[in-house]
C-alpha positions in Angstrom: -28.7 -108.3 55.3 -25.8 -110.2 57.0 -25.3 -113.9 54.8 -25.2 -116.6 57.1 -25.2 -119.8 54.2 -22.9 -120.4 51.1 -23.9 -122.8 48.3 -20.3 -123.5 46.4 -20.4 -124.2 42.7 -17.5 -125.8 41.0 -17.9 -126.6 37.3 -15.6 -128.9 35.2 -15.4 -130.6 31.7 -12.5 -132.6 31.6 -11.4 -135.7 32.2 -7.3 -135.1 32.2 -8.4 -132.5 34.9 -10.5 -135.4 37.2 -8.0 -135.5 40.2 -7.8 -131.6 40.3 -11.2 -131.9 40.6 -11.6 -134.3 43.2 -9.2 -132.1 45.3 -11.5 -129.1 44.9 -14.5 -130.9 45.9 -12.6 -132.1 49.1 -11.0 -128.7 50.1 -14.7 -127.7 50.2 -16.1 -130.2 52.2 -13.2 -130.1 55.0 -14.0 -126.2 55.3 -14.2 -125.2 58.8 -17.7 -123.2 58.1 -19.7 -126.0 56.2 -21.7 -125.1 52.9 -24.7 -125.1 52.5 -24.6 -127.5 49.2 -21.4 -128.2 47.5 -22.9 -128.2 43.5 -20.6 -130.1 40.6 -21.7 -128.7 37.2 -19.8 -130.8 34.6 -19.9 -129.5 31.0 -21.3 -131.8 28.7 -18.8 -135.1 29.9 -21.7 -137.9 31.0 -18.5 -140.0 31.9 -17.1 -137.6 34.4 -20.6 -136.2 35.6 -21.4 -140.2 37.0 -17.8 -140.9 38.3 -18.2 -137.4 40.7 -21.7 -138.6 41.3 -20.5 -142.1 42.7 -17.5 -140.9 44.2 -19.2 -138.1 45.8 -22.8 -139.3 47.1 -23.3 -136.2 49.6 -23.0 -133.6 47.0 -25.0 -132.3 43.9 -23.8 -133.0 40.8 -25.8 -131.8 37.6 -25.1 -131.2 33.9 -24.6 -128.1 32.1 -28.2 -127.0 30.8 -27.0 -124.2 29.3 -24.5 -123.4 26.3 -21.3 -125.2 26.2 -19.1 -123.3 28.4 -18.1 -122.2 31.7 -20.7 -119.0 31.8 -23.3 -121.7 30.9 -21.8 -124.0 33.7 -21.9 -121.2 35.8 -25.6 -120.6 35.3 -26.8 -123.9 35.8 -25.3 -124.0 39.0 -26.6 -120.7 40.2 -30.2 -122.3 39.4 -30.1 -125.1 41.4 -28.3 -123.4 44.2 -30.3 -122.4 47.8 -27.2 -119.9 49.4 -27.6 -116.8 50.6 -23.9 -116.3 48.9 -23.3 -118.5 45.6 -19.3 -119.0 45.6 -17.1 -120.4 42.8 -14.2 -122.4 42.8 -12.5 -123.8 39.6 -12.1 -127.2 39.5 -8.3 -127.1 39.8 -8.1 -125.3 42.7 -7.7 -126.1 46.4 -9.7 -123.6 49.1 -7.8 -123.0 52.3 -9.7 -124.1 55.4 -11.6 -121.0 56.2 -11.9 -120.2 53.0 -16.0 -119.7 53.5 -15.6 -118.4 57.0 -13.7 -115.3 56.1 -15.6 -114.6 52.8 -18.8 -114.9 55.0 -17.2 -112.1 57.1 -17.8 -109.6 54.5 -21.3 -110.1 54.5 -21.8 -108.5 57.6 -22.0 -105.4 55.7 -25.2 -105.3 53.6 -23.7 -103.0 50.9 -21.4 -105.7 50.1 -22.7 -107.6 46.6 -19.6 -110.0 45.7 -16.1 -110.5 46.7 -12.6 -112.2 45.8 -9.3 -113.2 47.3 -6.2 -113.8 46.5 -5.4 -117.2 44.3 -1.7 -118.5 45.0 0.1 -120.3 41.9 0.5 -124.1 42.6 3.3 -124.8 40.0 4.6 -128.2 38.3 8.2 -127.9 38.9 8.8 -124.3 39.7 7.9 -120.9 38.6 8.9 -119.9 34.7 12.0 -117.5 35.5 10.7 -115.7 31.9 7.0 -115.3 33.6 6.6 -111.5 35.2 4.5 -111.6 38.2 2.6 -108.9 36.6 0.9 -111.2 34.7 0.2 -113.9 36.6 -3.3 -113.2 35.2 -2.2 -115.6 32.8 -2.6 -118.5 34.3 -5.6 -117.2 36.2 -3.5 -116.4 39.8 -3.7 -113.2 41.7 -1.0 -110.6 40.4 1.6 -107.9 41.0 -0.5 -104.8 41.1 -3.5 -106.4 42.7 -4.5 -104.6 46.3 -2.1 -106.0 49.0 -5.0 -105.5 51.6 -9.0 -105.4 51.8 -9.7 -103.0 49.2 -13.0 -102.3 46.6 -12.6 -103.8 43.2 -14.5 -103.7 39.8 -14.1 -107.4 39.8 -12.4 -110.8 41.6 -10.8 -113.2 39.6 -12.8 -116.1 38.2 -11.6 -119.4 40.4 -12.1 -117.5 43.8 -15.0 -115.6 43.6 -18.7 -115.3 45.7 -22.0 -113.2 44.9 -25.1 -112.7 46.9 -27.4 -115.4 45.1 -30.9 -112.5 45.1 -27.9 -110.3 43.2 -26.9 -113.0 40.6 -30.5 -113.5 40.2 -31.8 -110.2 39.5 -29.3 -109.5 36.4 -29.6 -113.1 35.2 -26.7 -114.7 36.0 -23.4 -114.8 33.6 -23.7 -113.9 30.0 -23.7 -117.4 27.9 -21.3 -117.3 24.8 -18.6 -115.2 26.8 -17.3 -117.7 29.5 -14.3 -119.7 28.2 -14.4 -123.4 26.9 -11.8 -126.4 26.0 -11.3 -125.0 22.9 -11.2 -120.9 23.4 -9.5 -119.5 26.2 -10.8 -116.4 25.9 -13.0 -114.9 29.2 -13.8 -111.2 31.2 -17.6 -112.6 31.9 -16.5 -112.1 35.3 -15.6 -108.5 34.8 -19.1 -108.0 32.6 -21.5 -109.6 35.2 -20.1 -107.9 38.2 -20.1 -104.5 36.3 -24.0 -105.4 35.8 -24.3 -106.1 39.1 -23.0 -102.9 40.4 -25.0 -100.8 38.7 -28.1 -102.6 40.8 -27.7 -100.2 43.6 -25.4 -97.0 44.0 -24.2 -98.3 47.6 -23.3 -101.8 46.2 -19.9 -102.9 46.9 -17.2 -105.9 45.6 -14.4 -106.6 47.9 -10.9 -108.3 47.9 -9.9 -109.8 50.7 -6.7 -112.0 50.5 -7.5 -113.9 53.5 -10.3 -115.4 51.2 -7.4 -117.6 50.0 -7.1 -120.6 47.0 -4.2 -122.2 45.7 -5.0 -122.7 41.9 -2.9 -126.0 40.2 -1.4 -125.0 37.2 -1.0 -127.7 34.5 2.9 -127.7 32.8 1.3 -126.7 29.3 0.5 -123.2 30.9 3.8 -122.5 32.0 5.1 -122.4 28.1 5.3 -119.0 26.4 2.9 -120.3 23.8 0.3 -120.6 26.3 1.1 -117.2 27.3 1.2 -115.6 23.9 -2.0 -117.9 23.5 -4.2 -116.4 26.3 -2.9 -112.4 26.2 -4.1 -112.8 22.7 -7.2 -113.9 24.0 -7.7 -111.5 26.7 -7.5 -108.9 24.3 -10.2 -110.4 22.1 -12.3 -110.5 25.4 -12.2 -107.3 26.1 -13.5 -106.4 23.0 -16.6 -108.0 23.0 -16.8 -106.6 27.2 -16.6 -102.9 26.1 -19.6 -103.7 23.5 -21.7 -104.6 25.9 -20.6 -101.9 28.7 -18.6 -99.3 27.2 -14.9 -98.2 27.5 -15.2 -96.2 30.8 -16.2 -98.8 32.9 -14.4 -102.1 30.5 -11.1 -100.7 31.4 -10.6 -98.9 33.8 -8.8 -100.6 36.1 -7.0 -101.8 33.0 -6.1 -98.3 32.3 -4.6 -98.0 35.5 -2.9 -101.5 35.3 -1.2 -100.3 31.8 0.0 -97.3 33.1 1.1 -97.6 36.4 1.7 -101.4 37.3 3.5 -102.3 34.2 6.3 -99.5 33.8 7.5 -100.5 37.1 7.4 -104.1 35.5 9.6 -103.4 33.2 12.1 -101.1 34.9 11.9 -103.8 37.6 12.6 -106.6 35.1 16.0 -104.1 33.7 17.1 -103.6 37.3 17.6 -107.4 38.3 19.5 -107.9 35.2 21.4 -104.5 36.6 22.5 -104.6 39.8 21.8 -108.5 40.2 23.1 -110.0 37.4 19.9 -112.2 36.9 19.4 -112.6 32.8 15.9 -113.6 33.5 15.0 -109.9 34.5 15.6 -108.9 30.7 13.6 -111.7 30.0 10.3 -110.4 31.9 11.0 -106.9 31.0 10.7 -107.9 27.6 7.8 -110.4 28.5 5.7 -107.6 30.0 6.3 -105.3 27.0 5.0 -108.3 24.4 2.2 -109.2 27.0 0.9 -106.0 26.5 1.6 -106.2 22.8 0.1 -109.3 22.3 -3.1 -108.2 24.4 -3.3 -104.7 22.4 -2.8 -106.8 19.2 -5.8 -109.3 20.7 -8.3 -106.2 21.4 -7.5 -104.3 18.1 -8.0 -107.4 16.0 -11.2 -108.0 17.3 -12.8 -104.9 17.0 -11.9 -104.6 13.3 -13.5 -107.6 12.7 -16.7 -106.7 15.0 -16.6 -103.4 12.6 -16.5 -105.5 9.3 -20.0 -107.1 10.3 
């Protein structure tokens, strides 16, 4: 059935992120197609769960009553929630106007489970000239190799995402212990629930649309190459405990394709700039995108020795 009502969930913990937040909550309530309920989940921060309360009387704001953690957060929010859709938006990022007009769009079609859009980088300064845009991933943005156009997908990306609320229901909800926290950035319960969720019906579809459009603010400690090292590491580890749950042929295939395809042309992209325009930063992501991967594989492999060892 066509979805005619969105309930939006944002869930935050932290207090250095408060103004991000603030701007997230706003960009939602200025939409041009008004939610349903706009629902603040904050993770175990009393502090910052009564400032957004007083701050923002219209909304709901609730506490994590799950496991620490954003799949917990997630959860919570999906409980309280009355939507046809259930959308998410990460608490440092910014939803464009029509934001919940055009994701509503694709609900006309009744095959249509879940969808995504395309999440544009905010930067601090400017972008890192080291950083390949294949891997914008990294800082949780939409990347090089990503469809262009409306296209199926496995999976959206985590802070721009929507699923039919009956949907999120029926597989119950986001696997708690797998969504990332302050202290573990680690993730892919997107990629798990939506895989779950699939498998419901054979019909069922996700879509990426990137006129479903955020602009995600990304905090100066994630433009340094530890960060980077940091979170392809943890990616890797991710995936790991993903393919446990739902095997290898489903886990990665579109990372299979990704490794194969997208990156090469990384690389020999990267070599050219440094070629023909003289740019020593296009050595620099060539090399980038061949540790990335490194990193990741190191990440993936580490974990399932030590998943073996128990």
């Amino acid at each position: 059935m066509p979805a005619t009502s969105v309930s939006v969930v944002i869930c935050a913990y932290s207090d250095e992120r408060r103004e991000q937040l603030y701007l997230a909550i706003q960009s939602v309530a200025q939409q041009r197609v008004a939610p349903l309920q706009i629902i603040a989940v904050i993770d175990h921060n009393e502090r910052l769960m009564q400032d957004v309360a007083a701050r923002f009387p219209g909304i709901t704001v609730i506490a994590n009553r799950h496991r620490k953690g954003l799949s917990g957060a997630r959860n919570s929010g999906l409980e309280v929630s009355h939507g046809d859709v259930v959308a998410f938006l990460d608490d440092d990022a910014i939803a464009d106007g029509n934001w919940i007009e055009n994701m509503l769009a694709l609900y006309a079609d009744a095959d249509v489970i879940g969808t995504g859009g395309k999440v544009m980088p905010l930067w601090p300064e400017r972008r890192p000239p080291w950083l390949p845009e294949e891997f914008d991933w990294v800082v949780g943005c939409s990347y090089r190799g990503q469809p262009e156009k409306r296209a199926r997908i496995r999976n959206p990306i985590g802070c721009n995402m929507s699923v039919r609320r009956d949907v999120a229901q029926a597989v119950d909800g986001f696997r708690e212990g797998a969504g990332r926290t302050a202290n573990d950035a680690s993730g892919c319960e997107e990629t798990e629930f939506f895989i779950r969720a699939s498998e419901l019906q054979p019909s069922s579809k996700v879509l990426y649309d990137p006129a479903i459009t955020v602009q995600h603010q990304i905090s100066a400690d994630r433009t340094r190459w530890s960060y980077f090292c940091k979170r392809c590491i943890a990616e890797g580890r991710s995936k790991t405990s993903m393919v446990r749950r739902v095997g290898s042929a489903q886990g990665l295939a579109a990372e299979r394709s990704y490794v194969v395809r997208v990156l090469p042309l990384g690389v020999l992209r990267g070599l050219s700039d440094l070629a023909l325009k003289r740019n020593a930063w296009g050595l620099a992501r060539a090399v980038n995108i061949i540790a990335g991967l490194g990193l990741t594989a190191c990440g993936y492999t580490q974990a399932r020795f030590l998943a073996a060892g128990k």
